[in-house]
C-alpha positions as semicolon CSV with decimal commas, in nm:
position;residue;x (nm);y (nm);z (nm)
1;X;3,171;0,318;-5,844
2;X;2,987;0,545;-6,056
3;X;3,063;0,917;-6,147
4;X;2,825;1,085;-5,918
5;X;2,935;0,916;-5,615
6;X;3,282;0,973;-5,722
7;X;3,170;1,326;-5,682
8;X;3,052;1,349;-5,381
9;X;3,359;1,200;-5,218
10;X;3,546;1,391;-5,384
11;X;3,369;1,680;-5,190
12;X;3,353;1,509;-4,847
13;X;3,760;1,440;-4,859
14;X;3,778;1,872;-4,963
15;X;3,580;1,939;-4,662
16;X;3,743;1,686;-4,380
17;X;4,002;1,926;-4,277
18;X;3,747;2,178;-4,177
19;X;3,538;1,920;-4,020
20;X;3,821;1,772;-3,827
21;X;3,857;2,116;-3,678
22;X;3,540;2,241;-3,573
23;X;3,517;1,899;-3,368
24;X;3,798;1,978;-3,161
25;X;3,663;2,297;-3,124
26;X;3,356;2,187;-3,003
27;X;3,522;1,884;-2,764
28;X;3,717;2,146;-2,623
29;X;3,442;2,388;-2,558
30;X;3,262;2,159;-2,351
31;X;3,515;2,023;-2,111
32;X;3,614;2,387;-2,043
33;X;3,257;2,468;-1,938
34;X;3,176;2,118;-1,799
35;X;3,456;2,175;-1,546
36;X;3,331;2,589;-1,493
37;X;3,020;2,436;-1,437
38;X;3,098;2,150;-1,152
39;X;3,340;2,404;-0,984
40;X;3,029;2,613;-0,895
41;X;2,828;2,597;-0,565
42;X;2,508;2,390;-0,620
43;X;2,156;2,606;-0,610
44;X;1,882;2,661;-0,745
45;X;1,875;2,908;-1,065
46;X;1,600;3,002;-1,369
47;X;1,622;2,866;-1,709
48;X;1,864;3,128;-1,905
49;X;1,681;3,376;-2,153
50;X;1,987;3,380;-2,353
51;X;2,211;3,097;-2,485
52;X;2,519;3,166;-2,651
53;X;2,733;2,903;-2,850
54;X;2,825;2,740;-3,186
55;X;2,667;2,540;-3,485
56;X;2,845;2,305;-3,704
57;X;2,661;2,148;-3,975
58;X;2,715;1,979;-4,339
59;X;2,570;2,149;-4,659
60;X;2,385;1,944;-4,904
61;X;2,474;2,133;-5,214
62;X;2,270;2,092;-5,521
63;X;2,302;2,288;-5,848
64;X;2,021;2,290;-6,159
65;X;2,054;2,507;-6,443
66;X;2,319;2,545;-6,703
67;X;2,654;2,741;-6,726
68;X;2,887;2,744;-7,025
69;X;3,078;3,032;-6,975
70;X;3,244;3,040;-6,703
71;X;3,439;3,382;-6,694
72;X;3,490;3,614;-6,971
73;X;3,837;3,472;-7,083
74;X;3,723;3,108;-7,065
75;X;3,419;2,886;-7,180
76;X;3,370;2,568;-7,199
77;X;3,355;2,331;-7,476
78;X;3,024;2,203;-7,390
79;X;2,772;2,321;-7,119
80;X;2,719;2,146;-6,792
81;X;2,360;2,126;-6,626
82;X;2,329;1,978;-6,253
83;X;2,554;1,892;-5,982
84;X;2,600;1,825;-5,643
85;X;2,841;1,834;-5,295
86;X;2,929;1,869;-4,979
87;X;3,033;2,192;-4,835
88;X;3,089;2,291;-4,468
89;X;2,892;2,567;-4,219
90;X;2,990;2,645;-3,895
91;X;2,899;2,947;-3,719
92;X;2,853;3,141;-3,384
93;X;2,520;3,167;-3,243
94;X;2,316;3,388;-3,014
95;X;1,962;3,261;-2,914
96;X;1,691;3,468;-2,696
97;X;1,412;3,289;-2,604
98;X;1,231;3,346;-2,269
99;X;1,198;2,978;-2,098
100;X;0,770;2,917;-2,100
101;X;0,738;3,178;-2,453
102;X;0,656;3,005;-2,734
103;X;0,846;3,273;-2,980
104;X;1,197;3,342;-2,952
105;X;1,487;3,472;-3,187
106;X;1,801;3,287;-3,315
107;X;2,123;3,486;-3,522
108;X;2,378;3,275;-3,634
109;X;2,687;3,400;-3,852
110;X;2,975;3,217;-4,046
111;X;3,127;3,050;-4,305
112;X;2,901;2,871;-4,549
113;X;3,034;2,649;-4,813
114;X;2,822;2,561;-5,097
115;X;3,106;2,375;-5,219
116;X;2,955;2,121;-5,581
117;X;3,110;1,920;-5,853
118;X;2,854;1,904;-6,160
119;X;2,798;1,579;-6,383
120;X;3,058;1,504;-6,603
121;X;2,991;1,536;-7,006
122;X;3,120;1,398;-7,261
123;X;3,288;1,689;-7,511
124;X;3,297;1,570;-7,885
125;X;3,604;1,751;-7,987
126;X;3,823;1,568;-7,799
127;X;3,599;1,266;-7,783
128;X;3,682;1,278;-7,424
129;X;3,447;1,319;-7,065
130;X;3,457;1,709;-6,870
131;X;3,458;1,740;-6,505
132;X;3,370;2,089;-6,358
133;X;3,362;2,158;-6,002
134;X;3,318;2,479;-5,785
135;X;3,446;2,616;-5,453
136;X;3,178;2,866;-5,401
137;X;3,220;3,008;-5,018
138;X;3,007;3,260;-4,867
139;X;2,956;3,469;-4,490
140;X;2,635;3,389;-4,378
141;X;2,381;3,595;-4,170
142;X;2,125;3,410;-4,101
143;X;1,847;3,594;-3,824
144;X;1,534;3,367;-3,759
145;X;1,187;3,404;-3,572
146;X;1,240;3,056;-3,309
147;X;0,890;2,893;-3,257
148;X;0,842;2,610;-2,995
149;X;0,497;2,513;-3,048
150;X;0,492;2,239;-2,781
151;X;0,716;2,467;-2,474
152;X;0,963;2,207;-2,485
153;X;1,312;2,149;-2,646
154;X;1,142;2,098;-2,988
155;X;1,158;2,415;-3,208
156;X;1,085;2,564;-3,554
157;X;1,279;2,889;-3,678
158;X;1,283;3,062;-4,029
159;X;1,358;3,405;-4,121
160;X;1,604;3,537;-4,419
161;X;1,980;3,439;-4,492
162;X;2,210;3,745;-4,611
163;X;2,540;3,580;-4,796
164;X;2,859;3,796;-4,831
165;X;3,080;3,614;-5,148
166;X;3,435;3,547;-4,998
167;X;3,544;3,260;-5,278
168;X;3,436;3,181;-5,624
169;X;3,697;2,908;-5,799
170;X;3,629;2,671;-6,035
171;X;3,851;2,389;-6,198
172;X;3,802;2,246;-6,534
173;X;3,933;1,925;-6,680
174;X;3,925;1,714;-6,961
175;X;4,017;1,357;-6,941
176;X;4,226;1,149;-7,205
177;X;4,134;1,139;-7,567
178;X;4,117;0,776;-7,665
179;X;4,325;0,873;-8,013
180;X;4,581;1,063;-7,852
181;X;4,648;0,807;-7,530
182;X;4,984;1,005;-7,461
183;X;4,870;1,360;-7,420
184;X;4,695;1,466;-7,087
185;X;4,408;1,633;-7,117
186;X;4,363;2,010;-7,071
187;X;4,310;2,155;-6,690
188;X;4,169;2,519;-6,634
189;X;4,161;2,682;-6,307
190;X;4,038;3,016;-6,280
191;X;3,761;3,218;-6,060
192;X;3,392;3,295;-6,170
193;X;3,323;3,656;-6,329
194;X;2,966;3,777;-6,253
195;X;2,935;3,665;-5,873
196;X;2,715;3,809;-5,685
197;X;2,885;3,932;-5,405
198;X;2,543;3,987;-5,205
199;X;2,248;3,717;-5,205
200;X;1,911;3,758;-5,031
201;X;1,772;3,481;-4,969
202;X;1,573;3,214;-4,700
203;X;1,604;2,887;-4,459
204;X;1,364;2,710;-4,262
205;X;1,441;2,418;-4,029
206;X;1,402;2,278;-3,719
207;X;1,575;2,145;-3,389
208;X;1,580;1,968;-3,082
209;X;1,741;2,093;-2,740
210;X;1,876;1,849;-2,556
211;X;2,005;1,945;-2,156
212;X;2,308;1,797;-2,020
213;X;2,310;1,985;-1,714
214;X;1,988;1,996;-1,442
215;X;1,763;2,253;-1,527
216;X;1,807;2,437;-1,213
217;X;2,217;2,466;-1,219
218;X;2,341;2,844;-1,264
219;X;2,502;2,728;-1,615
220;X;2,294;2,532;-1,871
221;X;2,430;2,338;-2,127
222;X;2,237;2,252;-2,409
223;X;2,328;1,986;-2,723
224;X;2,072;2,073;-3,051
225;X;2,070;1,883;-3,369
226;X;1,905;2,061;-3,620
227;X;1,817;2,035;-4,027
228;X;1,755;2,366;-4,238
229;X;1,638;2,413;-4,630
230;X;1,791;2,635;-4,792
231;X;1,553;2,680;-5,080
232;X;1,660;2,770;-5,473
233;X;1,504;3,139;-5,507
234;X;1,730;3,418;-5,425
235;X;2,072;3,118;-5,465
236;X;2,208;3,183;-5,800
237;X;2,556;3,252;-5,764
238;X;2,569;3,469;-6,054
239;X;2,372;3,686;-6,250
240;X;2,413;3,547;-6,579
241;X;2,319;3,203;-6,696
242;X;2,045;3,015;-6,498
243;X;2,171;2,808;-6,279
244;X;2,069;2,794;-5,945
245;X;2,142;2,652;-5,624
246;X;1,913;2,470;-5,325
247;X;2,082;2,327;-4,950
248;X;1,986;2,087;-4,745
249;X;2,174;2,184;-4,415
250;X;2,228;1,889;-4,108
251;X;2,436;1,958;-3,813
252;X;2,447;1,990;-3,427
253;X;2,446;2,331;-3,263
254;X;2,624;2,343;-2,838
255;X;2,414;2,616;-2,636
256;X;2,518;2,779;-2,334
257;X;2,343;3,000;-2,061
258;X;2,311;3,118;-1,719
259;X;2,008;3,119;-1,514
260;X;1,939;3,367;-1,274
261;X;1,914;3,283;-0,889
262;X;1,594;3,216;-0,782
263;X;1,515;3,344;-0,413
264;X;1,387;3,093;-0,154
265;X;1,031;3,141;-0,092
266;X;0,978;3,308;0,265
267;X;0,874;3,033;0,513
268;X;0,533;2,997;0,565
269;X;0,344;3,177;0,904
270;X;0,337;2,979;1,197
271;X;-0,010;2,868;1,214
272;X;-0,223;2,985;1,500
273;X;-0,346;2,710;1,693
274;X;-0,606;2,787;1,873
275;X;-0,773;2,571;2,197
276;X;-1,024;2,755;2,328
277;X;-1,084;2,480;2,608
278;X;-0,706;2,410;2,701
279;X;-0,713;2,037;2,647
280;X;-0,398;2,015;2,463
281;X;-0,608;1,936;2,099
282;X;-0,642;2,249;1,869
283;X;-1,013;2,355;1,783
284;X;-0,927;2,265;1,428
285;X;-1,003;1,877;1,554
286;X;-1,151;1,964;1,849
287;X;-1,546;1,820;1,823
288;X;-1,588;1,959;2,171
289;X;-1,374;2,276;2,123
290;X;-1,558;2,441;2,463
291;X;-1,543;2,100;2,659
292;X;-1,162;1,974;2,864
293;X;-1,186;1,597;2,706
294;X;-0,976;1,370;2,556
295;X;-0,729;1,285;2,276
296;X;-0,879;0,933;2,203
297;X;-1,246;1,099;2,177
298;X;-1,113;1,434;1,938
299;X;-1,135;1,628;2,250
300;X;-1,489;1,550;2,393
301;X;-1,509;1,451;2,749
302;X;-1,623;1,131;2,923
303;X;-1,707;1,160;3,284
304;X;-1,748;0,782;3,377
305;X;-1,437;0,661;3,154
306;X;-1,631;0,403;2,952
307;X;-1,480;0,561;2,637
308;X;-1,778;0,689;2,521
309;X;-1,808;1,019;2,456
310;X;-2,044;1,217;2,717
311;X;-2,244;1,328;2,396
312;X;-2,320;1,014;2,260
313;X;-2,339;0,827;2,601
314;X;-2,730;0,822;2,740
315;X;-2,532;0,729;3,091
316;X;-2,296;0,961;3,129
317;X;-2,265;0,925;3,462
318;X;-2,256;0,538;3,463
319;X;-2,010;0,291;3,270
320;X;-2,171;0,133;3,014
321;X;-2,127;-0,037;2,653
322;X;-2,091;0,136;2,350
323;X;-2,384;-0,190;2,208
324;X;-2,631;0,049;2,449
325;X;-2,526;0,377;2,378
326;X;-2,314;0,431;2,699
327;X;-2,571;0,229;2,975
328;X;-2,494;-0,073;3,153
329;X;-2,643;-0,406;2,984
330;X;-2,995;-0,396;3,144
331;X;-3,124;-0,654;3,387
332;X;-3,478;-0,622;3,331
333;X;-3,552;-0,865;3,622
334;X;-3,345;-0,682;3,873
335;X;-3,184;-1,076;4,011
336;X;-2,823;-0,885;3,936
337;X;-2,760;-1,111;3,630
338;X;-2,747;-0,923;3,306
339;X;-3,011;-1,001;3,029
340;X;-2,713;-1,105;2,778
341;X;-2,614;-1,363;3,078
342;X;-2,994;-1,404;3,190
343;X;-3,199;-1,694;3,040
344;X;-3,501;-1,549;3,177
345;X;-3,420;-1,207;3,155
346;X;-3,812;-1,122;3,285
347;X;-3,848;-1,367;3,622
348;X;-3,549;-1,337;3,863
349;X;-3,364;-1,618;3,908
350;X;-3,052;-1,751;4,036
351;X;-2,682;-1,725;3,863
352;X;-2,642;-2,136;3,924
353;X;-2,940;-2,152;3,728
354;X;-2,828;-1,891;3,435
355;X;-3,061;-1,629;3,590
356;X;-3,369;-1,872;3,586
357;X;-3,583;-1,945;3,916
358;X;-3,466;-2,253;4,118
359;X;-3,695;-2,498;4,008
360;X;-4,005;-2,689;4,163
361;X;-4,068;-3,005;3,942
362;X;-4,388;-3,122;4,173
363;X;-4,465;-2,719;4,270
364;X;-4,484;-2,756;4,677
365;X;-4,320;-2,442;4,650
366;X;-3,976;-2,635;4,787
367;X;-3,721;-2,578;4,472
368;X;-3,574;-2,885;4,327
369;X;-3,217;-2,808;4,503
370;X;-3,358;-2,804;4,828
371;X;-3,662;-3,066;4,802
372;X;-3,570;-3,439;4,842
373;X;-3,894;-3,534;4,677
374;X;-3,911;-3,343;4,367
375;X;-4,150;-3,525;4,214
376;X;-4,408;-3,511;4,518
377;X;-4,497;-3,266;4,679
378;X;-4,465;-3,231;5,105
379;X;-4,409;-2,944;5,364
380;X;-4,037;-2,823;5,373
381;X;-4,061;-2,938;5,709
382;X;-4,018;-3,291;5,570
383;X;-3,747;-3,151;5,309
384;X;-4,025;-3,136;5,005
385;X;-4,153;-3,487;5,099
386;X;-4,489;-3,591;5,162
387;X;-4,530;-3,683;5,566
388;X;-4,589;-4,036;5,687
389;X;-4,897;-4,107;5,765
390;X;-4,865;-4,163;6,164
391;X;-5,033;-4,526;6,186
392;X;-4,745;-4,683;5,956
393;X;-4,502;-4,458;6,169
394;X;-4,654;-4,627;6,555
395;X;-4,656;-4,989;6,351
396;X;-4,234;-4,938;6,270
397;X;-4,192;-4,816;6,608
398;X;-4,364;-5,139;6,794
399;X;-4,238;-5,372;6,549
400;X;-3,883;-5,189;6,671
401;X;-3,966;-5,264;7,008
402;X;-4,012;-5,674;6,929
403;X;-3,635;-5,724;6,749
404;X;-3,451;-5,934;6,962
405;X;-3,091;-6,123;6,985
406;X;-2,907;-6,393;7,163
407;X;-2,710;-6,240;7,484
408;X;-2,413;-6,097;7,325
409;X;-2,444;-6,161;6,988
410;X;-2,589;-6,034;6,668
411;X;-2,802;-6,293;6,609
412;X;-3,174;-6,265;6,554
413;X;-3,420;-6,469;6,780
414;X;-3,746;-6,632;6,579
415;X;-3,939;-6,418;6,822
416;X;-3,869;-6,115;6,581
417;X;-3,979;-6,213;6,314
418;X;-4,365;-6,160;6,299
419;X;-4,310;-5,770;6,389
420;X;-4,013;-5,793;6,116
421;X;-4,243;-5,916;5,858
422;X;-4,499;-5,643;5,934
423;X;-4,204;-5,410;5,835
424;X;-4,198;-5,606;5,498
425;X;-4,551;-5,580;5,408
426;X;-4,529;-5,204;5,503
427;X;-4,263;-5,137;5,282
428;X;-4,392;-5,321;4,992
429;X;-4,744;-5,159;5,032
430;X;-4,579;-4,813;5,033
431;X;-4,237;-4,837;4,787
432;X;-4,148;-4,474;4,845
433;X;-4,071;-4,570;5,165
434;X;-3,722;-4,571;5,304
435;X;-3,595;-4,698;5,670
436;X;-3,253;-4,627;5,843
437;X;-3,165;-4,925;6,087
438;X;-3,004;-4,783;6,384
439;X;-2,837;-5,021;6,649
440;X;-2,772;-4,899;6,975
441;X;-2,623;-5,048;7,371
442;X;-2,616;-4,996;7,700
443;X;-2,261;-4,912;7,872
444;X;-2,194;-5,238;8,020
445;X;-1,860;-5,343;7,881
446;X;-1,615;-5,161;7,665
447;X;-1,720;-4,918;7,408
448;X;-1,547;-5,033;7,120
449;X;-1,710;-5,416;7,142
450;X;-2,048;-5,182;7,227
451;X;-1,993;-5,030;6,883
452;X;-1,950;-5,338;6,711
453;X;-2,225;-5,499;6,835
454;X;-2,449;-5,228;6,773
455;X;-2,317;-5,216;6,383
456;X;-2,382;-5,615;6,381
457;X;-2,738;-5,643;6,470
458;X;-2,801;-5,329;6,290
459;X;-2,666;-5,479;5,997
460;X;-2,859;-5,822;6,072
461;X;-3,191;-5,622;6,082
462;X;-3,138;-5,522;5,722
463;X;-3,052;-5,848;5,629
464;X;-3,360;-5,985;5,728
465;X;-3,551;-5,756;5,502
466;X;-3,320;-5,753;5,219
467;X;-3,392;-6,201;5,234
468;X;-3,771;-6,087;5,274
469;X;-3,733;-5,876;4,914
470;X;-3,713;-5,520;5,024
471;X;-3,411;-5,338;4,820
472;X;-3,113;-5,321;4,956
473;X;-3,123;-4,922;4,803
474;X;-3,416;-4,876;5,040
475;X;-3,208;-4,975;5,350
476;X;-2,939;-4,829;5,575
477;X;-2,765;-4,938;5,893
478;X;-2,563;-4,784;6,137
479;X;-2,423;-4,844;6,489
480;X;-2,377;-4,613;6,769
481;X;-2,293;-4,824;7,070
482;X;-2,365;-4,658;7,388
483;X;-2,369;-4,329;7,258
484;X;-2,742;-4,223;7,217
485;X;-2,921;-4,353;7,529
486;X;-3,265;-4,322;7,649
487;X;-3,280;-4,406;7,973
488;X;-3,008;-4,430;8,282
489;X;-2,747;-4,702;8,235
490;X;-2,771;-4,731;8,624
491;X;-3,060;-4,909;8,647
492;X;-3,124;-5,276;8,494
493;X;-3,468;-5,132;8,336
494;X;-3,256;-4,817;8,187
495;X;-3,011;-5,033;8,071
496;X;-3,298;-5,290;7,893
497;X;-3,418;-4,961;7,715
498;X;-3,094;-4,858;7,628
499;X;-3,030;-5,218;7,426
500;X;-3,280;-5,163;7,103
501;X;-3,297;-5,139;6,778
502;X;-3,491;-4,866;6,623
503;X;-3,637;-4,822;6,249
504;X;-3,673;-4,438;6,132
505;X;-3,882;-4,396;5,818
506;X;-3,823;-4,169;5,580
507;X;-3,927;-4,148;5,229
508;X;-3,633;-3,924;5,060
């Protein structure tokens, strides 16, 4: 370890006692007010104005110049030149600064330590080093201008520093001389002469306040490191020689104030609401403020509750779509099928059909649904169809009239056949052509064997012209027994008519 540090140890170990004690101080200081400050109802207060508290801080002593003479009974061998230490400060404060001003005002006032120990020389009469070290302790007043440039906890201050002398020692001491091993060397203890017992002189620092309470509790608590220079004019301790003094100062400073209650802020006016149309929606949002309406609609009515809004609705009075303004979907046709559903929106038509006309493929004026010939064209007397000419009609009819069977039975006679066959060249000279084969009795005998014959030689009939080639799709037969006569069963020539067969032509 080399001398200067040596030093400055030297000067920290001096000062620990003091330290040790302001830190207590300080510790105790806060719980007291920590606990005042819990204890108290929570509400809402002002930042303080004033802030009350404490600063402790280390001194960075360091001395330039050169003193010899120490007081007027004792000099030293050689002269010493700079030096250095660690003294303590620790003072009561009082701080005014309005909470949003930028300028404020800080007085602090204590003890102030500018405690040193100077380099150690080497004295050639003894051929031996020197150590010389000071206890120089001062009374500070210290009033500064506080600037906080930014409005926040970061601050500036400077003004003047007014130092009342309260101790000047010194201590002097030579070390061994290397001839004379056995003899200690000399120690002198003794107080400066000359101190100045007043010094003018000037700081500037800066600081930091840091809350550890919320900013609206009644009591405030504020934590502040802070640095200060303490520059060399107006610091020599005494007013001969020229040596001089300039401090570096580094501590922490606990601040405490109390807001003032802040009143709560009247409640705001019940707003008027006014409805000029009693609806139960304020004219504020009201589009129809003079109109009864509805919530949905901001208070415009709707007389046909379509949800459109009588204003924008061109049918007020009808219930419509919103797609046309209010109306109905049109039907420009009038065939009660809406154009959107309407596939011919301009001819009426039919809802089977989509809104389209029933159609007529052959245009007999018969629509398809109800024309059995839609591809030619006839009265609607013969269901669309064309009619059959009458010849071919009388020719069916006689040929009818020829069809005979064995007694009894089903079973053609070759006497048919010629009329039969005129039947087949009808039908293949006119394929449209159709013919329903209709067997029939008289009531001799019981009228279920009646039926079945009738169904037989109907059935035989067709038979015959399905061998001949006619298409079995262009025939039909039926029976109906004794049911349809034509004459009176009670004669043998009513009867005879009532036995036939008959051929209906029909061309759908």
């Amino acid at each position: 370890m080399n001398m200067k540090e040596n030093n400055f140890k030297t000067g920290l170990r001096k000062a620990g006692p003091t330290y040790s004690l302001l830190l207590k101080s300080i510790i105790l200081c806060t719980f007291i007010l920590t606990f005042t400050q819990i204890s108290l109802q929570a509400q809402t207060y002002s930042k303080p104005s004033w802030y009350f508290g404490i600063a402790g801080a280390a001194n960075g002593n360091f001395y330039r110049g050169t003193t010899q003479q120490l007081n007027a009974g004792f000099a030293t061998p050689v002269a010493f030149h700079d030096g250095k230490g660690v003294g303590l400060y620790a003072a009561p404060l009082i701080e005014y600064r309005p909470a949003s001003a930028v300028f404020g005002f800080m007085f602090q006032a204590g003890y102030d330590s500018r405690r040193g120990k100077f380099e150690q020389v080497k004295d050639p009469t003894c051929n031996c080093t020197t150590d010389l070290s000071t206890d120089l302790s001062y009374i500070s007043v210290e009033p500064s201008l506080r600037i906080s440039p930014f409005r926040n906890g970061f601050y500036i201050y400077l003004g003047p520093r007014v130092a009342f002398n309260t101790q000047s020692e010194f201590k002097y001491k030579e070390g061994i001389d290397p001839l004379f091993p056995l003899e200690a060397g000399r120690e002198v203890k003794g107080e400066f002469d000359n101190v100045d017992k007043i010094r003018f002189s000037g700081q500037v620092g800066l600081g930091y306040d840091i809350a550890v309470t919320p900013a609206t509790s009644k009591t405030q608590f504020l934590i502040s490191p802070f640095a200060s220079f303490h520059p060399y004019f107006g610091q020599s301790p005494r007013d001969v020689e020229d040596w001089g003094l300039t401090t570096v100062r580094a501590g922490i400073a606990f601040k405490v104030g109390t807001g003032r209650q802040l009143s709560a802020p009247p409640p705001p006016p019940m707003p008027v609401i006014s409805d000029r149309d009693g609806d139960g929606i304020s004219d504020a949002v009201d589009k129809c403020p003079d109109l009864r309406g509805l919530a949905a609609l901001q208070g415009c009515p709707d007389r046909d509750g379509d949800g459109i809004a009588d204003g924008d609705d061109k049918c007020p009075d009808v219930v419509g779509v919103s797609k046309y303004q209010g109306c109905p979907i049109p039907d420009t046709d009038k065939d009660g099928i809406h154009d959107e559903l309407d596939k011919c929106p301009t001819v009426p038509g039919v809802s089977r059909y989509l809104g389209c006309p029933v159609p007529d493929t052959d245009g007999d004026g018969i629509p398809d649904d109800e024309d059995k010939c839609i591809n030619d064209k006839g009265p609607a007397s013969n269901f669309g169809c064309p009619v059959i000419n009458e010849e071919i009609i009388k020719k069916v009819n006689r040929a009818a009239e020829h069809i005979f069977f064995v007694t009894k039975s089903s079973q053609l006679l070759a006497k048919s056949f010629p009329k039969l066959n005129e039947v087949v060249t009808i039908l293949n000279e006119n394929p449209s052509l159709k013919v329903s084969i209709e067997g029939h009795t008289d009531d001799v005998g019981e009228d279920g064997v009646n039926q079945t014959l009738s169904d037989d030689r109907a059935a035989s009939v067709k038979a015959y012209l399905v061998s001949k080639g006619i298409s079995e799709s262009r025939l039909s037969s039926a029976g109906y027994g004794e049911t349809k006569p034509v004459a009176d069963n009670k004669t043998a020539a009513g009867r005879a008519k009532n036995r036939r067969v008959e051929m209906i032509l029909r061309n759908y």
